[in-house]
LUMLUMDREN-2810 file (N, C-alpha, C; in Angstrom, 1 decimal):
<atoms>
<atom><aa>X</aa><ch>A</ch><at>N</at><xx>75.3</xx><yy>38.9</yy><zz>-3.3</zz></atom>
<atom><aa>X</aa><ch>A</ch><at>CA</at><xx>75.5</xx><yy>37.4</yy><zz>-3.3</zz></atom>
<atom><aa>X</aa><ch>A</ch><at>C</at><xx>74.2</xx><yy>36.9</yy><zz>-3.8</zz></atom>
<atom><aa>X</aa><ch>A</ch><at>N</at><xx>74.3</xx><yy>36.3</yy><zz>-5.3</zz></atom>
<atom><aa>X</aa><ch>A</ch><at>CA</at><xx>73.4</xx><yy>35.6</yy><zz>-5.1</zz></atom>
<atom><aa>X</aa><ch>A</ch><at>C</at><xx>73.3</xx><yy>34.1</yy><zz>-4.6</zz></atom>
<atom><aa>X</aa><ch>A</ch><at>N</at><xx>72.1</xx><yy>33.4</yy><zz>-4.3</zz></atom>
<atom><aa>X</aa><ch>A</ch><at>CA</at><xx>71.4</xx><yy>32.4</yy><zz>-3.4</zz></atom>
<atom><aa>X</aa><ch>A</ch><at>C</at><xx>70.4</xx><yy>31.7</yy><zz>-4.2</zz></atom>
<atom><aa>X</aa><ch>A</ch><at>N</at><xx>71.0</xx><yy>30.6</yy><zz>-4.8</zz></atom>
<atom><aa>X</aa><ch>A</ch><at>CA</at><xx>69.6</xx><yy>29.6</yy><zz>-5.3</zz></atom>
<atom><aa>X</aa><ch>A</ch><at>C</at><xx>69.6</xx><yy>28.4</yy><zz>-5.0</zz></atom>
<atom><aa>X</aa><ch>A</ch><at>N</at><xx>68.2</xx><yy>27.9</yy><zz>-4.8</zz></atom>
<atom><aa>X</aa><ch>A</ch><at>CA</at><xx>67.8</xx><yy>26.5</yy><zz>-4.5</zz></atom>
<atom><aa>X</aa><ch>A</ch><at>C</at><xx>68.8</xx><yy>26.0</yy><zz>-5.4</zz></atom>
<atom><aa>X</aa><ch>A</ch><at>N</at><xx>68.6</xx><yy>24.3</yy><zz>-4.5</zz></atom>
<atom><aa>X</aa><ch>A</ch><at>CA</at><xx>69.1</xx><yy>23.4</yy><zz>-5.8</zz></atom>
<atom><aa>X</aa><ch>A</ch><at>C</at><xx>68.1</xx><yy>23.2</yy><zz>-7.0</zz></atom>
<atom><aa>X</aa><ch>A</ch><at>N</at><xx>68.5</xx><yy>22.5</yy><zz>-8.3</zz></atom>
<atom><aa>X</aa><ch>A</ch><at>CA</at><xx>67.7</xx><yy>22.7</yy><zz>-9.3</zz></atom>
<atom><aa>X</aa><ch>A</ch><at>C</at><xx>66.5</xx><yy>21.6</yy><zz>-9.3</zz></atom>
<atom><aa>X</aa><ch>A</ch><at>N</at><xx>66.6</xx><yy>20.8</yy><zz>-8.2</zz></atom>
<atom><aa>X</aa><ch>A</ch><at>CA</at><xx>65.3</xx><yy>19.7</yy><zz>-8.2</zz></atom>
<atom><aa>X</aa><ch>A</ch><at>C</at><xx>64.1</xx><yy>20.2</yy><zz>-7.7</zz></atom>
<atom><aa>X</aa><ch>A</ch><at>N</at><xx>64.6</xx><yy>21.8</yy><zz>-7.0</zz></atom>
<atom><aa>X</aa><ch>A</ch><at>CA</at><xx>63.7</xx><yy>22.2</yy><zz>-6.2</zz></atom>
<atom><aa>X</aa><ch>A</ch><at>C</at><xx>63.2</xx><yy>23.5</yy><zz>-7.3</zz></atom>
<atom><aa>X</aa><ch>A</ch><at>N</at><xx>63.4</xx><yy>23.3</yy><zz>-8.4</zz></atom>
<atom><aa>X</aa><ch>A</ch><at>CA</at><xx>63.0</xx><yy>24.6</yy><zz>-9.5</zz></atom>
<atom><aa>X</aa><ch>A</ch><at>C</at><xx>61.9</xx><yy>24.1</yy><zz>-10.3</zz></atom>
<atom><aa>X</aa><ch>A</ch><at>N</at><xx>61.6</xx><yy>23.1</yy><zz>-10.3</zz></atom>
<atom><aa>X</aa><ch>A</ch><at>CA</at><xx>61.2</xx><yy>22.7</yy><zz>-11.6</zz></atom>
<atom><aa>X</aa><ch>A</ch><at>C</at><xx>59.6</xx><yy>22.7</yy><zz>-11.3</zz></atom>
<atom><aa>X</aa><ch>A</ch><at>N</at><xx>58.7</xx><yy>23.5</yy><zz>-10.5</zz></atom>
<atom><aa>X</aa><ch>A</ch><at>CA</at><xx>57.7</xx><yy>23.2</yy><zz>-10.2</zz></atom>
<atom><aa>X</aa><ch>A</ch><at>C</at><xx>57.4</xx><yy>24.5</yy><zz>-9.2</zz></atom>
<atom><aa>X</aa><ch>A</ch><at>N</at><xx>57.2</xx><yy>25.8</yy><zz>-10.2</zz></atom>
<atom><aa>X</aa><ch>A</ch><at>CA</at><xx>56.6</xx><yy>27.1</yy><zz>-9.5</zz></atom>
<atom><aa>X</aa><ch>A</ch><at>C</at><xx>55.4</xx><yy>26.3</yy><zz>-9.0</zz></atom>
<atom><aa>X</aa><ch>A</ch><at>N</at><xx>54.3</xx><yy>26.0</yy><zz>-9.4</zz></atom>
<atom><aa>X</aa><ch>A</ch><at>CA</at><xx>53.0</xx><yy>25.9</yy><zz>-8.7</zz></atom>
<atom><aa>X</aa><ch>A</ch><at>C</at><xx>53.1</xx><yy>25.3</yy><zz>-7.8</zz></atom>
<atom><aa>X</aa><ch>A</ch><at>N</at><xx>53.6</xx><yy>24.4</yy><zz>-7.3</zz></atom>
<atom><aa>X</aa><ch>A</ch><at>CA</at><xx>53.9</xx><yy>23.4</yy><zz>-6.2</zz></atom>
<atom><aa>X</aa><ch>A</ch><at>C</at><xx>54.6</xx><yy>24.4</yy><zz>-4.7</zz></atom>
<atom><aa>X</aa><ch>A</ch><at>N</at><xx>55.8</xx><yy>24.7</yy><zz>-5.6</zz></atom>
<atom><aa>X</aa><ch>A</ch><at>CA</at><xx>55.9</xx><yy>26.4</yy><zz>-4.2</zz></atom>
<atom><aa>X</aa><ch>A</ch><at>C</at><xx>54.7</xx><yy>27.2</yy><zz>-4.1</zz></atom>
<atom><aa>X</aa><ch>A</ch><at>N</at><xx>54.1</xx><yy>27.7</yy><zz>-5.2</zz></atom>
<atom><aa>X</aa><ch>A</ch><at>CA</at><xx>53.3</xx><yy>28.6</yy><zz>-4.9</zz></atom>
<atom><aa>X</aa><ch>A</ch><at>C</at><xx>52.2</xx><yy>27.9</yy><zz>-4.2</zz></atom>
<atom><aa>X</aa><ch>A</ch><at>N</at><xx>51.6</xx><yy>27.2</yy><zz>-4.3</zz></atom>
<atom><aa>X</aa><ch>A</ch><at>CA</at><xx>50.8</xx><yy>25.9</yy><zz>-3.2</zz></atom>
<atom><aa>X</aa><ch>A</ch><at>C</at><xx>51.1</xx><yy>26.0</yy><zz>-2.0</zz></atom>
<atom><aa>X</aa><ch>A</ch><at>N</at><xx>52.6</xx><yy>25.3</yy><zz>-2.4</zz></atom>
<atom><aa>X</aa><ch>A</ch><at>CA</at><xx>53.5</xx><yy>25.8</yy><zz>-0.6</zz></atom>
<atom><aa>X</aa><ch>A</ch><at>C</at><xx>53.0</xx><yy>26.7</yy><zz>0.3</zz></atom>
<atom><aa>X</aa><ch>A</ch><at>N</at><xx>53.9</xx><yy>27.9</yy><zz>-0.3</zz></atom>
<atom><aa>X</aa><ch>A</ch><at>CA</at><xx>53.8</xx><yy>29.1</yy><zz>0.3</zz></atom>
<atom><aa>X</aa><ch>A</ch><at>C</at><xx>52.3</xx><yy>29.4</yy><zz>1.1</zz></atom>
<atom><aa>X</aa><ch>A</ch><at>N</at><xx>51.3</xx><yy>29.3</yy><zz>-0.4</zz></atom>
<atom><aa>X</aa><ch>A</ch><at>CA</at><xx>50.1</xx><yy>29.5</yy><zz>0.3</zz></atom>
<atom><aa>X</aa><ch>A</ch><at>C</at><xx>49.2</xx><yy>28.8</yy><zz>1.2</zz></atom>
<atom><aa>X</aa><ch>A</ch><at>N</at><xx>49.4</xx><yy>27.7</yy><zz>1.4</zz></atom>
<atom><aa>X</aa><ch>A</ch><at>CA</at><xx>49.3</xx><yy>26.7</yy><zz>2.5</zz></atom>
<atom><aa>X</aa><ch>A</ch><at>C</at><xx>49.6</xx><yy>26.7</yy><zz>3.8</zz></atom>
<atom><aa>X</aa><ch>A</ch><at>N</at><xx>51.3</xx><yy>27.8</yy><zz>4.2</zz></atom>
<atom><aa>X</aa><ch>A</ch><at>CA</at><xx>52.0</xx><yy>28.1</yy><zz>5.1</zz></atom>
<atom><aa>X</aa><ch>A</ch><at>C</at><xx>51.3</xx><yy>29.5</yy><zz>5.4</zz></atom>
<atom><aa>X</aa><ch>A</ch><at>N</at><xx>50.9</xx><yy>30.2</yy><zz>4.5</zz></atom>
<atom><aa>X</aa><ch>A</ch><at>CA</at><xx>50.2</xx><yy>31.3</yy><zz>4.9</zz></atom>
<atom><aa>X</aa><ch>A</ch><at>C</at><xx>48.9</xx><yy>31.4</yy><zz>5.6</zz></atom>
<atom><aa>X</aa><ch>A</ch><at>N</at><xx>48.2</xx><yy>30.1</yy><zz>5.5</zz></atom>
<atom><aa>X</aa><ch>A</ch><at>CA</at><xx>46.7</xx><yy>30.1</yy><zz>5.0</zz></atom>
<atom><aa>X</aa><ch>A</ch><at>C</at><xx>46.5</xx><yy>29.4</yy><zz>6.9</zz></atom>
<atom><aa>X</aa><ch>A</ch><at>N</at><xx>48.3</xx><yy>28.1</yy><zz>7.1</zz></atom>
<atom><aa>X</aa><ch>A</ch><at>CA</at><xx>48.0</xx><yy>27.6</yy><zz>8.2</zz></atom>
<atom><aa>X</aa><ch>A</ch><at>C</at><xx>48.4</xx><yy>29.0</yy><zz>9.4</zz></atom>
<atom><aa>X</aa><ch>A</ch><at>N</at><xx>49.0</xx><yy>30.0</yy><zz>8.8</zz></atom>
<atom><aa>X</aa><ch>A</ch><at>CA</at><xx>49.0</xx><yy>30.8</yy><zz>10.0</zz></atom>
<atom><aa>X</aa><ch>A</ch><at>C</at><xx>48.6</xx><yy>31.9</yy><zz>10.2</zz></atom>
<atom><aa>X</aa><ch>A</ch><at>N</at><xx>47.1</xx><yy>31.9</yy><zz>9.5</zz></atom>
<atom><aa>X</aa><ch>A</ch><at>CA</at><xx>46.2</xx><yy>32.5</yy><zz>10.2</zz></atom>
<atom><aa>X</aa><ch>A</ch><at>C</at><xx>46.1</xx><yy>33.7</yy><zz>9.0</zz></atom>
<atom><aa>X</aa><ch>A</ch><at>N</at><xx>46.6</xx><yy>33.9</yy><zz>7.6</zz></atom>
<atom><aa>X</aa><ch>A</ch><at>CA</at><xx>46.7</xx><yy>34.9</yy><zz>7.0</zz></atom>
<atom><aa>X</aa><ch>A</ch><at>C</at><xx>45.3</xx><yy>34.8</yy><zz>5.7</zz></atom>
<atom><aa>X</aa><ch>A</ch><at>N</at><xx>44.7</xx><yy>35.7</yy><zz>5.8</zz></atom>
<atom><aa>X</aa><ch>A</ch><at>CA</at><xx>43.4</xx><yy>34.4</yy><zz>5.1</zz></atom>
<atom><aa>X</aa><ch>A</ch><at>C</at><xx>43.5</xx><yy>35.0</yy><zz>3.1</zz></atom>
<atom><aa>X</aa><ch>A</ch><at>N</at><xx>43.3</xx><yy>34.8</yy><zz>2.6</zz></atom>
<atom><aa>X</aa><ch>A</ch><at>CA</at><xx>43.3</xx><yy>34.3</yy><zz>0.9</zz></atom>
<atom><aa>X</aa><ch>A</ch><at>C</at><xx>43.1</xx><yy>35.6</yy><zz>0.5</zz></atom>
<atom><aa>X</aa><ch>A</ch><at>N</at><xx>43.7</xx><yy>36.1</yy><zz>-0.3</zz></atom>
<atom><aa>X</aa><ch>A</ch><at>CA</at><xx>43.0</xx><yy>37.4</yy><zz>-1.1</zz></atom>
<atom><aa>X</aa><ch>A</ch><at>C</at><xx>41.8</xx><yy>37.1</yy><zz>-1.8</zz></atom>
<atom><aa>X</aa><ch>A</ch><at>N</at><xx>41.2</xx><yy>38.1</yy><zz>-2.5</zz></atom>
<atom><aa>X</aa><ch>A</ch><at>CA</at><xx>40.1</xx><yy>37.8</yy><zz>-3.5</zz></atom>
<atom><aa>X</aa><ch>A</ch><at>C</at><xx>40.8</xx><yy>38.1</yy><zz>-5.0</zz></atom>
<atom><aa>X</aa><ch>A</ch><at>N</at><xx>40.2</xx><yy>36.9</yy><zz>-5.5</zz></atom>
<atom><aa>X</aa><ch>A</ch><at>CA</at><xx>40.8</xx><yy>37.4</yy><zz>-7.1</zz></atom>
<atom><aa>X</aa><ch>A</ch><at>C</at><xx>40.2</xx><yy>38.4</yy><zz>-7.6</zz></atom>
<atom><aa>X</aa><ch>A</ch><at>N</at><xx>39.2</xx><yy>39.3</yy><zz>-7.6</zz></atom>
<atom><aa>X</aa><ch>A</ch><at>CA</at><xx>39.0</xx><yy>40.3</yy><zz>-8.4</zz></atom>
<atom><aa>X</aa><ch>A</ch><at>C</at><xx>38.5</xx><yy>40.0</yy><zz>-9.9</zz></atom>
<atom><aa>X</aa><ch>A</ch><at>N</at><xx>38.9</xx><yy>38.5</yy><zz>-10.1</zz></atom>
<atom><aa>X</aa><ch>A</ch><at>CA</at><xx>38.7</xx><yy>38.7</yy><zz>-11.8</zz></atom>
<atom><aa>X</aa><ch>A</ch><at>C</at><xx>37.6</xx><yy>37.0</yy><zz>-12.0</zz></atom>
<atom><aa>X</aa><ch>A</ch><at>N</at><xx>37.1</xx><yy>37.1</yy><zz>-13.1</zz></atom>
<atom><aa>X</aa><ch>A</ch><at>CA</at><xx>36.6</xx><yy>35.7</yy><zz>-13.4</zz></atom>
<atom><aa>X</aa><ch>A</ch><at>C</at><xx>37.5</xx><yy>34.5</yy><zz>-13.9</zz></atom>
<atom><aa>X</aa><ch>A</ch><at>N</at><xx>37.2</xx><yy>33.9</yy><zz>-13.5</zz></atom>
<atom><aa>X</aa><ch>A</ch><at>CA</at><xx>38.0</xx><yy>32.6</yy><zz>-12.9</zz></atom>
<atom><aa>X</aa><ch>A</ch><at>C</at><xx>37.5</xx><yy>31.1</yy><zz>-14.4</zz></atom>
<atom><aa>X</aa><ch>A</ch><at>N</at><xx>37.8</xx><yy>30.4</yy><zz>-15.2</zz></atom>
<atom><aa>X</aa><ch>A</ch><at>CA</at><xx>36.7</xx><yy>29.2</yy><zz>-16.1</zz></atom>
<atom><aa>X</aa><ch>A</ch><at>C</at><xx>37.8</xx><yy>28.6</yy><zz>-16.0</zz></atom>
<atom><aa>X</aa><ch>A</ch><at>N</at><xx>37.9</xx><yy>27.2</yy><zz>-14.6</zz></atom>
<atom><aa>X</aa><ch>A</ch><at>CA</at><xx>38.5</xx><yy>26.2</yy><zz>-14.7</zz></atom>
<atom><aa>X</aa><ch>A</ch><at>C</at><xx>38.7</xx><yy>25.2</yy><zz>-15.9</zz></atom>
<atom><aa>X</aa><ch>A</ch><at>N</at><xx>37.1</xx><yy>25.8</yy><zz>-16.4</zz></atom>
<atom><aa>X</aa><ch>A</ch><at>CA</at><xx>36.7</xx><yy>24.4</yy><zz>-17.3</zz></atom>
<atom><aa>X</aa><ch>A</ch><at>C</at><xx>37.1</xx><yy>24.5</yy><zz>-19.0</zz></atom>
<atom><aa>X</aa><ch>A</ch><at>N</at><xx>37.8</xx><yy>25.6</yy><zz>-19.2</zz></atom>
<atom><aa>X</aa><ch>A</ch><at>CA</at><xx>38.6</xx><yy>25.8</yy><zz>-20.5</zz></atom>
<atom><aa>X</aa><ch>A</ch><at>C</at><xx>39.8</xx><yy>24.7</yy><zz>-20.2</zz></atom>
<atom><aa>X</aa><ch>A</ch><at>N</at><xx>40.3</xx><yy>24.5</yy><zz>-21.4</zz></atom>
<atom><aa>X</aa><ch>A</ch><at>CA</at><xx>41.4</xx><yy>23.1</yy><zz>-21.7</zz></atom>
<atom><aa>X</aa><ch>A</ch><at>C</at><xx>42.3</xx><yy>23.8</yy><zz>-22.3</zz></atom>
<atom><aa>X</aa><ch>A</ch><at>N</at><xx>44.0</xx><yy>23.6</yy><zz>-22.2</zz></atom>
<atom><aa>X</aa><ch>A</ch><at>CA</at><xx>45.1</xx><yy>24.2</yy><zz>-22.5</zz></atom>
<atom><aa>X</aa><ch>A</ch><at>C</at><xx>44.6</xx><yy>24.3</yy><zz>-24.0</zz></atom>
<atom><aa>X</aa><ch>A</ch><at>N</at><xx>43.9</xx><yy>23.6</yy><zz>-24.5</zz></atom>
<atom><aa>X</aa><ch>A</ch><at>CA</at><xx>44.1</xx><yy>23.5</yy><zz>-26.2</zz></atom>
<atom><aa>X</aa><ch>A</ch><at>C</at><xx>43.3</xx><yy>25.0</yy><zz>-26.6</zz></atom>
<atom><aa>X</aa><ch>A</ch><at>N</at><xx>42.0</xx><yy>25.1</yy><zz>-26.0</zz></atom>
<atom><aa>X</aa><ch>A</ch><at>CA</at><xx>41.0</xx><yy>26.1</yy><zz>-26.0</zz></atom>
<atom><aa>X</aa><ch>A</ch><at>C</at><xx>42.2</xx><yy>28.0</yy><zz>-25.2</zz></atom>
<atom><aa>X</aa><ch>A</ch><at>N</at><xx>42.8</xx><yy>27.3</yy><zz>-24.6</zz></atom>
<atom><aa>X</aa><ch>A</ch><at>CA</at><xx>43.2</xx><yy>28.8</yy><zz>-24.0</zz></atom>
<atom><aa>X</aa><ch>A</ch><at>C</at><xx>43.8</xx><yy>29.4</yy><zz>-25.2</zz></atom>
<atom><aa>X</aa><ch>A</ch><at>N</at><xx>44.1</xx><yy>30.6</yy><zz>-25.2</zz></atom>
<atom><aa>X</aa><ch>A</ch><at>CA</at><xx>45.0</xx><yy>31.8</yy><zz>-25.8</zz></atom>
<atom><aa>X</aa><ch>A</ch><at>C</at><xx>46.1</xx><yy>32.0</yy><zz>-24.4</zz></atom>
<atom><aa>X</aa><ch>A</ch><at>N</at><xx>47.1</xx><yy>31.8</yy><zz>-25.2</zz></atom>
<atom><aa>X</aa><ch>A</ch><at>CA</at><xx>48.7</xx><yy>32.0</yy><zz>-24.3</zz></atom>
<atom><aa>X</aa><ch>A</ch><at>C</at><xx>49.5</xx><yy>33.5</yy><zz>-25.3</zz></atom>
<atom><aa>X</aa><ch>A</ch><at>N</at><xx>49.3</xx><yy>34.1</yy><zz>-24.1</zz></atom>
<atom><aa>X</aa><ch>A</ch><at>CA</at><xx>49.9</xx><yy>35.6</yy><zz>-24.3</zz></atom>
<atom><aa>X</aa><ch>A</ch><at>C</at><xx>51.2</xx><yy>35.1</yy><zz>-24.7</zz></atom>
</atoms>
């Protein structure tokens, strides 16, 4: 059987992903380490999209 949200509730992975991690974070589960380098300060124009 598949099971899916309604579609208002699709339109915004990062926002679940926020969620999720928010709900994790309030119960006690603490953050992984990213492992990798991180440059907030590049701009969508400047990135390379695989």
């Amino acid at each position: 059987e598949l099971r899916c949200p309604p579609a208002n509730l699709c339109t915004d992975n990062g926002a679940m992903v926020a969620a999720l991690g928010s709900l994790a974070i309030s119960n006690g589960i603490a953050p992984s380490k990213l492992g990798i380098q991180v440059a907030s300060e590049i701009s969508p124009s400047v990135a390379i999209w695989a």
